[in-house]
N, C-alpha and C positions, 0 to 999 in steps of 0.2 A: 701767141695765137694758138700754137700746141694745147696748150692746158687749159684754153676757152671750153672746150670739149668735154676735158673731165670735169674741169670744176661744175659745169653744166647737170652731169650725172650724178656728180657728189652731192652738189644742191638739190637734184630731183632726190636722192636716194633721201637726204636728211629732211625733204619733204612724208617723203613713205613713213619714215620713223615718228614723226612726229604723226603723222593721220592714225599708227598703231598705236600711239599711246591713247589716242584719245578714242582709239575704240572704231574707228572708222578703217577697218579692213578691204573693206574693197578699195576705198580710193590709194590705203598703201599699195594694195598689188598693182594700182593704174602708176602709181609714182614709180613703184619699183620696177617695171617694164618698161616705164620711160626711162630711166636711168641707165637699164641694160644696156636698151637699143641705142640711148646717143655715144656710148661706151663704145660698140658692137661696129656701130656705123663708122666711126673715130679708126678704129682696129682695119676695118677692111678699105677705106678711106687711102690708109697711108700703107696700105698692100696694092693699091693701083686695083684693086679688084670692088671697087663701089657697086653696092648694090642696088636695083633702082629705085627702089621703096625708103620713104621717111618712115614709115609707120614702122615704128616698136615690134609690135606683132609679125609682121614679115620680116624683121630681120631675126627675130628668135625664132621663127619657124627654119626661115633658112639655116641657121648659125646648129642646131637641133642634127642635123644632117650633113652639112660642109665637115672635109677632110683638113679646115683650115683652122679645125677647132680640135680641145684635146678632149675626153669623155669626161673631164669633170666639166669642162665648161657649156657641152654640150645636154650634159645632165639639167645644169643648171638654166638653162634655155629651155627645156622642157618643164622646168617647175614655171616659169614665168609664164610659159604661153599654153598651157592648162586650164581647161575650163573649169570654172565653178561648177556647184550641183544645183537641182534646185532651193536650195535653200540659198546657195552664194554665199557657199561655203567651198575650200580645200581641204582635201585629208588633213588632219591635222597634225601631222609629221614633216610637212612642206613649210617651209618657210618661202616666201617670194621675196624679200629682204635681204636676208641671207644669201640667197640665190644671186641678188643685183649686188650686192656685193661682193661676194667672189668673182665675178665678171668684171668688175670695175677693177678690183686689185689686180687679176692676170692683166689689164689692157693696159694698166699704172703701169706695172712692171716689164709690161715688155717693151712701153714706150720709153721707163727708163732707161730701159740696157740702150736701147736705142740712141737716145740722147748722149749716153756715158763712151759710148764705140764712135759717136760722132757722125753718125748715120743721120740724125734727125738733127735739124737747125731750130733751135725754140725761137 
């Protein structure tokens, strides 16, 4: 049941990659803030501290600012939930991909220490 979650994110993130290759940018960054947020959501979820928004968006706003987050990961919530210009475009130094991926891996990894201490029951 554990891993319904990430694999959920993994699936949205490898949605994202596939919308950037084919050129469709925006709807990667809508894939890759989904993937964050169901990551994001999974993380405070299993901290007893649920937050009370589904929406992507509200939980990178929140996570952007929470002390339960480290400053890469907190960085990386800020590339995601960053508004386009008008063009619907990002600086082009941002990755939102990128970004939903490092969030995926810290939440992989902390749920595996988790799992490995025997704290978490899969």
């Amino acid at each position: 049941m554990h891993s319904d979650y990430l694999d959920k994110a993994r699936k949205e993130l490898s949605n994202g990659r596939l919308h950037h290759q084919a050129g469709f940018s925006g709807m990667a960054r809508v894939c890759a803030r989904r993937a964050a947020g169901i990551a994001l959501h999974y993380y405070l979820e299993l901290l007893g501290n649920p937050i009370q928004s589904n929406n992507a968006y509200d939980i990178l706003l929140y996570t952007q600012t929470s002390a339960l987050f480290n400053s890469e990961i907190q960085d990386a919530a800020r590339i995601l939930a960053m508004r386009v210009d008008e063009n619907y475009n990002l600086p082009s130094n941002l990755d939102p991909i990128l970004a939903a991926e490092t969030i995926i891996l810290w939440v992989t990894d902390w749920v595996s220490k988790l799992e490995n201490d025997g704290n978490l029951k899969s």
